[in-house]
Backbone as CSV, one residue per row, in Angstrom:
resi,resn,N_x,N_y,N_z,CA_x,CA_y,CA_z,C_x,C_y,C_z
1,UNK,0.840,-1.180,0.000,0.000,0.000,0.000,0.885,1.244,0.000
2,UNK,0.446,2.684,-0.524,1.688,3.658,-0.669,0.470,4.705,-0.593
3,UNK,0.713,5.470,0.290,0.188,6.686,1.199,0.823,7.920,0.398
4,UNK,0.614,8.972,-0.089,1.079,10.173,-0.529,1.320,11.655,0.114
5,UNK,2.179,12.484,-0.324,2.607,13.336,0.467,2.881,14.541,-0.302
6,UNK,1.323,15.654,-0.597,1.264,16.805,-1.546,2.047,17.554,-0.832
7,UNK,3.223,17.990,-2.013,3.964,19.531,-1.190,3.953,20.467,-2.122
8,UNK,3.497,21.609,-1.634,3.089,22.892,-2.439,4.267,23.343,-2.881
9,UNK,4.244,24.159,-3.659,5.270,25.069,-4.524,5.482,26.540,-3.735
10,UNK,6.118,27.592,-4.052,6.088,28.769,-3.467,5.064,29.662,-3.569
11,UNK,4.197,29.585,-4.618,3.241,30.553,-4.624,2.025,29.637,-5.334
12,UNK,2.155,28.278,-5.041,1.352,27.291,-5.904,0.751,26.533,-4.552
13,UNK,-0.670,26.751,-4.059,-1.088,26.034,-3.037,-1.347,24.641,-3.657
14,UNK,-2.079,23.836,-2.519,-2.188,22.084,-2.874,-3.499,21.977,-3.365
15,UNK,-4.482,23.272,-3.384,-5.491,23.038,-4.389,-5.455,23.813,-5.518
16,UNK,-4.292,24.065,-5.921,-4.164,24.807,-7.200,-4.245,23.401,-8.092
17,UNK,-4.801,23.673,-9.403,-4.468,22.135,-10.611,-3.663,21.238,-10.459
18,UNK,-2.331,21.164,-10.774,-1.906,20.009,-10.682,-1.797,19.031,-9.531
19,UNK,-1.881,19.926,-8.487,-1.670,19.170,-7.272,-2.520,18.560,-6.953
20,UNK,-4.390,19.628,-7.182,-5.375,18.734,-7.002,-5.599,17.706,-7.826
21,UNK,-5.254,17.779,-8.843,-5.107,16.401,-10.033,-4.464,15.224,-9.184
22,UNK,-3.275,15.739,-8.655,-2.439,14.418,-7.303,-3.414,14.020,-6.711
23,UNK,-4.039,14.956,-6.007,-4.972,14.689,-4.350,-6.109,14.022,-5.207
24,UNK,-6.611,13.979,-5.746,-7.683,13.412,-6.649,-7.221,12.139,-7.904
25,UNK,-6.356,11.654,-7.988,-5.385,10.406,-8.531,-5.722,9.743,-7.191
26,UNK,-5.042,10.212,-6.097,-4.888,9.083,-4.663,-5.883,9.050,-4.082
27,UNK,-6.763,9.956,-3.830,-8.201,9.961,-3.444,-9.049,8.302,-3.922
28,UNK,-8.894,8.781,-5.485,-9.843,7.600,-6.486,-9.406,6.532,-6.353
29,UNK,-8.269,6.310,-5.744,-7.710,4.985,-5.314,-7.491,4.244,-3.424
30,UNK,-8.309,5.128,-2.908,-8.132,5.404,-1.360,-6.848,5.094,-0.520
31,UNK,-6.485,6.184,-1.355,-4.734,6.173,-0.626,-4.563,7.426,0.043
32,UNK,-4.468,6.968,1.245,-4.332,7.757,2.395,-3.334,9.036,2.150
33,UNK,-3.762,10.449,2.160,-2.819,11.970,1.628,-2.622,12.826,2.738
34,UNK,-1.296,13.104,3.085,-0.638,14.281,4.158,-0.192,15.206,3.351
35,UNK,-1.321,16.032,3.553,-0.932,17.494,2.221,0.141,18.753,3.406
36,UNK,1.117,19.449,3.132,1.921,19.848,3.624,1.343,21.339,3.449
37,UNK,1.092,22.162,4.368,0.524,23.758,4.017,1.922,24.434,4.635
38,UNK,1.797,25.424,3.937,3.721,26.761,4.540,2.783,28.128,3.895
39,UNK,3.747,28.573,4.857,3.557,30.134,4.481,5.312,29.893,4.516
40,UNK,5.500,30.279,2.960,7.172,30.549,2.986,7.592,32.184,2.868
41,UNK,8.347,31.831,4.194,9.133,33.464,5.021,9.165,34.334,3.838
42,UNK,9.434,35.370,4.359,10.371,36.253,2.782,11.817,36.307,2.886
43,UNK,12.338,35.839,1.632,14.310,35.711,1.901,14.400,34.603,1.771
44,UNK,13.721,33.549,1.759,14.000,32.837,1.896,14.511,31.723,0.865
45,UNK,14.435,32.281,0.013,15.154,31.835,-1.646,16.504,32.276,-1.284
46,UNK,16.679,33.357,-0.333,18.159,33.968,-0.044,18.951,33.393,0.499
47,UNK,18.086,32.750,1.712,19.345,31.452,2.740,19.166,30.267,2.693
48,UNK,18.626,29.636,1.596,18.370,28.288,0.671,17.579,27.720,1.366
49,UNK,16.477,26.951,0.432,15.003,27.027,1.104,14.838,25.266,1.493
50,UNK,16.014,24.602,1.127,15.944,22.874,1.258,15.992,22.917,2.966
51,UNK,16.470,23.538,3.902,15.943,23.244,5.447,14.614,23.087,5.582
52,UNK,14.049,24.515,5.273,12.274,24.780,5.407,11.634,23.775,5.035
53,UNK,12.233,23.037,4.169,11.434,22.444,2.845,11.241,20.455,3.573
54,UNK,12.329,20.289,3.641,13.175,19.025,4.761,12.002,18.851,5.931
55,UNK,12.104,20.331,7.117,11.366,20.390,8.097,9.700,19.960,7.854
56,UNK,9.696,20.556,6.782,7.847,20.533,6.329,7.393,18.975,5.846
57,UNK,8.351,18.102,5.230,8.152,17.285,4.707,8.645,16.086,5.209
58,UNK,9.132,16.311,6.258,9.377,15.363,7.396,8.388,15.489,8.168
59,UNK,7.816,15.994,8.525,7.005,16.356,10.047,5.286,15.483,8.986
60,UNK,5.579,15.713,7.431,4.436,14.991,6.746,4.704,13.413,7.257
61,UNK,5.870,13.356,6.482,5.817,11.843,6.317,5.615,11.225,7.870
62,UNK,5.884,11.872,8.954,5.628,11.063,10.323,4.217,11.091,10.513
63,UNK,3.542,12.641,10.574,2.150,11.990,10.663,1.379,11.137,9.626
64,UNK,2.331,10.430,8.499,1.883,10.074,7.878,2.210,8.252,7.794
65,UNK,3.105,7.932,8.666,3.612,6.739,9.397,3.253,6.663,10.753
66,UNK,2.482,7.611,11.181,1.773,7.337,12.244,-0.102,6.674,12.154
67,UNK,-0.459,7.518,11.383,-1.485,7.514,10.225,-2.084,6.130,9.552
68,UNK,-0.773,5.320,9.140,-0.714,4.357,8.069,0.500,4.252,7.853
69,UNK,1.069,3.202,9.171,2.390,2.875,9.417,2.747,1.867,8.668
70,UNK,2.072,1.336,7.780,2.265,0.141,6.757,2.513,0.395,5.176
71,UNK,2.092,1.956,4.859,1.986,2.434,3.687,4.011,2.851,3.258
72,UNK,3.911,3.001,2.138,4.849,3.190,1.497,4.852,4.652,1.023
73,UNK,5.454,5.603,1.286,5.083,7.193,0.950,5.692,7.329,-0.515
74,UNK,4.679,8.406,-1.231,5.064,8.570,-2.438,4.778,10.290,-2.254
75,UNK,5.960,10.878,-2.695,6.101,12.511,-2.487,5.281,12.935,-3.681
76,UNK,4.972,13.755,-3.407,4.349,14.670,-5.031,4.608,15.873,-5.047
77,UNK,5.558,16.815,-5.638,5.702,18.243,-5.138,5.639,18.949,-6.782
78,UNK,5.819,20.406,-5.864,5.664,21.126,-6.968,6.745,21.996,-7.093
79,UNK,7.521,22.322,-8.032,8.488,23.505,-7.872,9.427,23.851,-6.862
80,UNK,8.887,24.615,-5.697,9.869,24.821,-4.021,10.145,23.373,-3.524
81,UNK,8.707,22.758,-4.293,8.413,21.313,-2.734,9.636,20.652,-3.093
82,UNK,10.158,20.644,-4.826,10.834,19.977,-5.325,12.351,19.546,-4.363
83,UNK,12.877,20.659,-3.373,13.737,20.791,-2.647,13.677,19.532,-1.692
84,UNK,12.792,19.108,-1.696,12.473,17.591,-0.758,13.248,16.426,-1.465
85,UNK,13.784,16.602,-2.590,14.223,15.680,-3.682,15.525,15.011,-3.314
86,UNK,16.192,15.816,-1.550,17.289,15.000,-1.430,16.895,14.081,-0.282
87,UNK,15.697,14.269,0.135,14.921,13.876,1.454,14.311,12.591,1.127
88,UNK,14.080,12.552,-0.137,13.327,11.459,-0.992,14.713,10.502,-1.143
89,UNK,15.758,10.881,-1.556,16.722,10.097,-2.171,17.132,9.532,-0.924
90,UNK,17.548,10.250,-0.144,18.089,9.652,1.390,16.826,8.518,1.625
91,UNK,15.706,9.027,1.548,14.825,7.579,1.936,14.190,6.562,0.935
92,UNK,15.050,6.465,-0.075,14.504,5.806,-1.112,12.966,6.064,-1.657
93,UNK,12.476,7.482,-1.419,10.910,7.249,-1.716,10.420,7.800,-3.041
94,UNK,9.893,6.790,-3.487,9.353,7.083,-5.222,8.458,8.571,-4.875
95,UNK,8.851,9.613,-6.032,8.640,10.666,-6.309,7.510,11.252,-7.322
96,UNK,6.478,12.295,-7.320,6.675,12.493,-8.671,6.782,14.011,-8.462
97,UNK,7.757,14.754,-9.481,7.936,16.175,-9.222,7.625,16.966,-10.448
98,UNK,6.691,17.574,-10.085,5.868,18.644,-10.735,6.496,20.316,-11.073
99,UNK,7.259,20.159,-12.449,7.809,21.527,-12.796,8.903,21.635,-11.729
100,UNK,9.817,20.110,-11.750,11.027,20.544,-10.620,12.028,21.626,-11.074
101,UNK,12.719,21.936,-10.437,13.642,22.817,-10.371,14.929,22.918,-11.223
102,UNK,15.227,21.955,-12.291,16.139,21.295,-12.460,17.414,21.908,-12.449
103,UNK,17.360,23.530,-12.578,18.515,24.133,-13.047,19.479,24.257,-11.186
104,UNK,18.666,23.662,-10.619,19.608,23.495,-9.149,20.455,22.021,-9.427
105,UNK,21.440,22.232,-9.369,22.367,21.540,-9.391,21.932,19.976,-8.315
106,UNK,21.806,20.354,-7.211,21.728,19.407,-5.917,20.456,18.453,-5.939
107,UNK,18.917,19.422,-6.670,17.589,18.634,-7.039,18.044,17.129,-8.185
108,UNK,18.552,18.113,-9.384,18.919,17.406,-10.010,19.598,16.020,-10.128
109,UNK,20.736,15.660,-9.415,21.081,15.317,-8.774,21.191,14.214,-7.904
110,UNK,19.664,14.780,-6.683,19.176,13.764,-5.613,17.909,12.935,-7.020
111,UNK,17.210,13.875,-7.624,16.581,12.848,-8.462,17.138,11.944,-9.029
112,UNK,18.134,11.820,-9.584,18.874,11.002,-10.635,19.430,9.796,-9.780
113,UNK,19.719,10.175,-8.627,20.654,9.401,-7.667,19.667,7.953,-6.716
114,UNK,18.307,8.680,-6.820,17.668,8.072,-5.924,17.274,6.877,-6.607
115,UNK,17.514,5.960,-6.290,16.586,4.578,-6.856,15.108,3.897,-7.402
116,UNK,14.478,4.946,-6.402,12.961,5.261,-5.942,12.671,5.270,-7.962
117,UNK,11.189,4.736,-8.187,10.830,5.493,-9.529,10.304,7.139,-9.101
118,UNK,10.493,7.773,-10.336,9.777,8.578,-10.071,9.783,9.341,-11.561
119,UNK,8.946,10.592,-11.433,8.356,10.916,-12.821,8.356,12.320,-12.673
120,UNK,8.770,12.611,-13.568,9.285,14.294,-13.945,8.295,14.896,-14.893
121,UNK,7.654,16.151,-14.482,7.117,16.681,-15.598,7.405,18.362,-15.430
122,UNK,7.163,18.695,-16.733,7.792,20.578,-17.060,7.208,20.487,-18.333
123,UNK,7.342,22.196,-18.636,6.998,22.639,-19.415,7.659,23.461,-20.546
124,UNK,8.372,23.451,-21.815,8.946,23.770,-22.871,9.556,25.575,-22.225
125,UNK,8.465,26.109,-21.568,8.260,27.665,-21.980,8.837,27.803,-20.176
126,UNK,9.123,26.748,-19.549,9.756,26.906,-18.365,11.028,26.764,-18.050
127,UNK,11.886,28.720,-17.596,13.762,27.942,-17.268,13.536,27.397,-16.440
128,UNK,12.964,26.413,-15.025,13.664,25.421,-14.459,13.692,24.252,-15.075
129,UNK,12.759,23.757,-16.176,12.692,22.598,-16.880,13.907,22.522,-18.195
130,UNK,14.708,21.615,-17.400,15.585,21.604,-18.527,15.678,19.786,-19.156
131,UNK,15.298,19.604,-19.839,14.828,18.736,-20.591,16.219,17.531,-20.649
132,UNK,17.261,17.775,-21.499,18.549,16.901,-20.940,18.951,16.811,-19.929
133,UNK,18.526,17.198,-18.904,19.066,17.074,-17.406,17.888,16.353,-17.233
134,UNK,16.732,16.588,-16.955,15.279,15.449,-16.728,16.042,13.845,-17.718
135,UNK,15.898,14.263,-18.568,16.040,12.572,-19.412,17.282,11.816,-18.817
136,UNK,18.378,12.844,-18.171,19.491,12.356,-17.606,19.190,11.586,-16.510
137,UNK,18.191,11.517,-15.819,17.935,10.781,-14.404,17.089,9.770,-14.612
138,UNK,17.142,9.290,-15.591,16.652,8.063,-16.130,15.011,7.724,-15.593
139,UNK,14.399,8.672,-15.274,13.341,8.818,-14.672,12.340,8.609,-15.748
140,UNK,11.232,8.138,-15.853,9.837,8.654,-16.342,9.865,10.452,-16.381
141,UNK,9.809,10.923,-17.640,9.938,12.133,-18.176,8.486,12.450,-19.090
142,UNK,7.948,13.758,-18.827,6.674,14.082,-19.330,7.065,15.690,-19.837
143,UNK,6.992,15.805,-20.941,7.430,17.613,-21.525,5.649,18.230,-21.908
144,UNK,5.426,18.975,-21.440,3.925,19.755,-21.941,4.862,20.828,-23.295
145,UNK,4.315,20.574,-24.189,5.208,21.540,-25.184,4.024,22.817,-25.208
146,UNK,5.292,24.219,-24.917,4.568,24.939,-24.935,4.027,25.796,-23.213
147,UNK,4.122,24.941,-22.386,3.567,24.966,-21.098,4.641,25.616,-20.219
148,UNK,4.426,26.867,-19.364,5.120,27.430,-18.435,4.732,26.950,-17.444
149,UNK,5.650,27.713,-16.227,6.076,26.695,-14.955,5.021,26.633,-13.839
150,UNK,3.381,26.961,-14.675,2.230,25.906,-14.097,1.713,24.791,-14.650
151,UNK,3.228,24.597,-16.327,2.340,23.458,-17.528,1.205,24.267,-18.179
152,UNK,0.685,25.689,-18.283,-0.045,25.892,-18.836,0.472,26.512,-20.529
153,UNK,0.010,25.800,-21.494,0.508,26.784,-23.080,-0.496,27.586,-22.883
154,UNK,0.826,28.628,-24.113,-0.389,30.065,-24.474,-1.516,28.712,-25.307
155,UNK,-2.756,30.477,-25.039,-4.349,30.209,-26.525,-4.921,29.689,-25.093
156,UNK,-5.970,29.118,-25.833,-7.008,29.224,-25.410,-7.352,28.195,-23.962
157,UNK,-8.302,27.919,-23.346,-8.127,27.116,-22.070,-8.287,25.614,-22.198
158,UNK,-8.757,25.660,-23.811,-8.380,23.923,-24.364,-6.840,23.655,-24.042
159,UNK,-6.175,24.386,-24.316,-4.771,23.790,-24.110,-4.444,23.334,-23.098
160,UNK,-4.590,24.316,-22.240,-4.225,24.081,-20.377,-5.516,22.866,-20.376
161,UNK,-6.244,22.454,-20.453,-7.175,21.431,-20.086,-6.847,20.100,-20.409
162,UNK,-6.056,20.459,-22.014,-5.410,19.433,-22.403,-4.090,18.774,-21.643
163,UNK,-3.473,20.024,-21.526,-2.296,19.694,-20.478,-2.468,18.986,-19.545
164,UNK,-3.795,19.620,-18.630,-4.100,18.753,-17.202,-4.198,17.411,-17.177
165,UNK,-4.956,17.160,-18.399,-5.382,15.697,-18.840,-4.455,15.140,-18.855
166,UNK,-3.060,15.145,-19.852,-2.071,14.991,-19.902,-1.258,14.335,-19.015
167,UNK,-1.288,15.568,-18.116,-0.328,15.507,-16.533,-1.184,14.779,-15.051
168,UNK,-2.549,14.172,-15.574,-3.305,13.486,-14.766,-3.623,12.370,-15.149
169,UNK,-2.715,12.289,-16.272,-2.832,10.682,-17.094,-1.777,9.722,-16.559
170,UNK,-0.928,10.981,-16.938,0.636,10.382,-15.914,0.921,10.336,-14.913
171,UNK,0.193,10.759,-13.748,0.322,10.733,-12.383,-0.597,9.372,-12.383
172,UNK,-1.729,9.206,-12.812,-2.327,8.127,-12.582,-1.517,6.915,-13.221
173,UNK,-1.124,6.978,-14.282,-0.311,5.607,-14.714,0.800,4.972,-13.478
174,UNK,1.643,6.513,-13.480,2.600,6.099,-12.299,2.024,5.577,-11.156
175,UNK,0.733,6.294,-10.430,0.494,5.582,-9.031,0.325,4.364,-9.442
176,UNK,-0.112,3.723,-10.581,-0.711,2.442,-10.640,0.417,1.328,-10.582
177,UNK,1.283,1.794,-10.608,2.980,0.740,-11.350,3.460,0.902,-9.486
178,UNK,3.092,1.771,-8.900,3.693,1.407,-7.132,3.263,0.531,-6.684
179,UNK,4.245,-0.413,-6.075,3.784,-1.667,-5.239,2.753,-0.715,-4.356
């Protein structure tokens, strides 16, 4: 069984789209969700935000092994949450990261390094999505062509709808392949 663990982005709450697309993937499958809420400080991009990020997403996964001490945690973040990506690797826990960060050296990195599956998605029209560095971590890789760093393309709201579909096709495939 594998329990999930929504972590918001910096200015991207856990009921913004993609995330609720997560919370609603694990929902439809009754898999138990420790959604992570922050108010992130100001500066705090200044004195590197992987402590904050560590603290928030640890304190998930316990009430979330307290919760459903039998489940297997699967992270889901977005962007900031992405900073959890060395927290994941240290604990072997399958990932999926939403518009990660890639141009950080250290995200990059802990994704590639970690064993865990996990599944990368970004967007063409986004600098943290850098596309040879994603395919480099041998990960499950998803590109929205066109899509900035909410996955949404310019035109009209078919696109972004399409996208969602897209990026809720692949979150669902992946939960389905976790023991």
């Amino acid at each position: 069984m594998i329990a999930g663990v929504i972590v918001p982005g910096g200015r991207y709450g856990p009921q913004a789209p993609l995330l609720d697309l997560a919370s609603e993937a694990l929902s439809d499958r009754d898999i138990p969700v420790e959604t992570v809420n922050w108010t992130v400080p100001k500066g705090l991009l200044d004195i590197g935000p992987e402590p904050f990020v560590r603290a928030h997403v640890s304190a998930a996964l316990h009430r979330l092994a307290s919760a459903a001490p039998a489940a297997q945690p699967v992270i889901i973040a977005k962007s900031l949450g992405t900073h959890a990506a060395m927290l994941a690797a240290e604990q072997q826990l399958p990932a999926i990261w939403l518009t990660p960060l890639l141009h950080i050296e250290v995200i990059a990195e802990a994704i590639g390094r970690n064993p865990a599956p996990a599944l990368l998605v970004g967007g063409t029209r986004d600098r943290s999505w850098l596309p040879d560095i994603a395919a480099a971590t041998s990960k499950r890789v998803v590109t929205i062509t066109g899509g900035d760093h909410g996955l949404r393309p310019p035109g009209p709201l078919r696109a972004y709808t399409q996208a969602l579909g897209e990026v809720g096709t692949a979150i669902e495939e992946f939960l389905s392949q976790l023991p």
